[in-house]
C-alpha positions as CSV (number, residue, x, y, z in Angstrom):
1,X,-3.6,-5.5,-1.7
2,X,-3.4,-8.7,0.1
3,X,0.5,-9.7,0.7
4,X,0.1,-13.0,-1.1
5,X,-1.3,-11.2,-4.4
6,X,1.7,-8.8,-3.7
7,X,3.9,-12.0,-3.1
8,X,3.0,-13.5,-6.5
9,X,3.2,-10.6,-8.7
10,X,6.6,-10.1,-8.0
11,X,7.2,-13.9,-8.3
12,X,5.7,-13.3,-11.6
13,X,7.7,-10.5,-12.8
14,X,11.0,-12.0,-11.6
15,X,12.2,-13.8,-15.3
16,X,11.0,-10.8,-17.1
17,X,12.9,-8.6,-14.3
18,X,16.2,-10.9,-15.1
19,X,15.8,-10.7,-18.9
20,X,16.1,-7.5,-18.5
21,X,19.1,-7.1,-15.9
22,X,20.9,-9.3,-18.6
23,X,20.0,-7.2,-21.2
24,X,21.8,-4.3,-19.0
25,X,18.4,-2.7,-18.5
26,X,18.1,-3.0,-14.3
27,X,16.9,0.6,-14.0
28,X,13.4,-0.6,-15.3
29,X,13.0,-3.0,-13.4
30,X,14.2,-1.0,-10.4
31,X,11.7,1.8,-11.5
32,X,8.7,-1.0,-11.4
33,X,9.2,-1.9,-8.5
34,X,9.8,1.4,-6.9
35,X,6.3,1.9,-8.5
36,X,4.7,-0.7,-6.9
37,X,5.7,-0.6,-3.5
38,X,4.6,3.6,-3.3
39,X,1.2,1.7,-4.9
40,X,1.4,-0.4,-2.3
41,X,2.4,2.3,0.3
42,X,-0.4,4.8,-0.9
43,X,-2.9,2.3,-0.6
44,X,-2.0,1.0,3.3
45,X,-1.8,5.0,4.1
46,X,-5.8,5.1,3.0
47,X,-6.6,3.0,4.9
48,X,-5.2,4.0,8.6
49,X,-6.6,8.0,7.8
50,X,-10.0,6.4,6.9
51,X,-9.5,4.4,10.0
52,X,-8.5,7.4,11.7
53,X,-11.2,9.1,10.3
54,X,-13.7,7.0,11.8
55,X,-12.0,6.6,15.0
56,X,-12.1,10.5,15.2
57,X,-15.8,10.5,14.6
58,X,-16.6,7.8,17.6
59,X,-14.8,9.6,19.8
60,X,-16.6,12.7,18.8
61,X,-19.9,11.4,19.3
62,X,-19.0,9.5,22.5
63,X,-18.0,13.4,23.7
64,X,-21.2,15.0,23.0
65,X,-23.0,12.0,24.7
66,X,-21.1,12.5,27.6
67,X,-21.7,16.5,27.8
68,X,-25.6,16.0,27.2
69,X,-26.5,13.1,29.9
């Protein structure tokens, strides 16, 4: 997720987020987010193992070109 979609999601959420602090309801709010930033978390981690990943595969194919010429 792109930091400015991130950025205005959470700008969205804010009045609902105080409604609900004022209500003396912050653990939702709190849980939400906590939500949304493992979201966010999981998603980054995908992406460096599948970068990884390929990485791995270059460098396993740039070996085996090296042991056959």
């Amino acid at each position: 997720m792109k930091f400015i979609y991130a950025v205005i999601i959470i700008a969205v959420l804010a009045w609902p987020f105080n409604y609900l602090y004022q209500m003396q309801l912050g653990s939702i709010p709190f849980l939400l987010l906590a939500l949304f930033f493992i979201f966010m978390t999981v998603r980054q981690i995908k992406k460096v193992k599948a970068q990884k990943g390929v990485n791995k595969d270059q460098a396993k194919r740039e070996k085996i070109k090296r042991n056959k010429g």
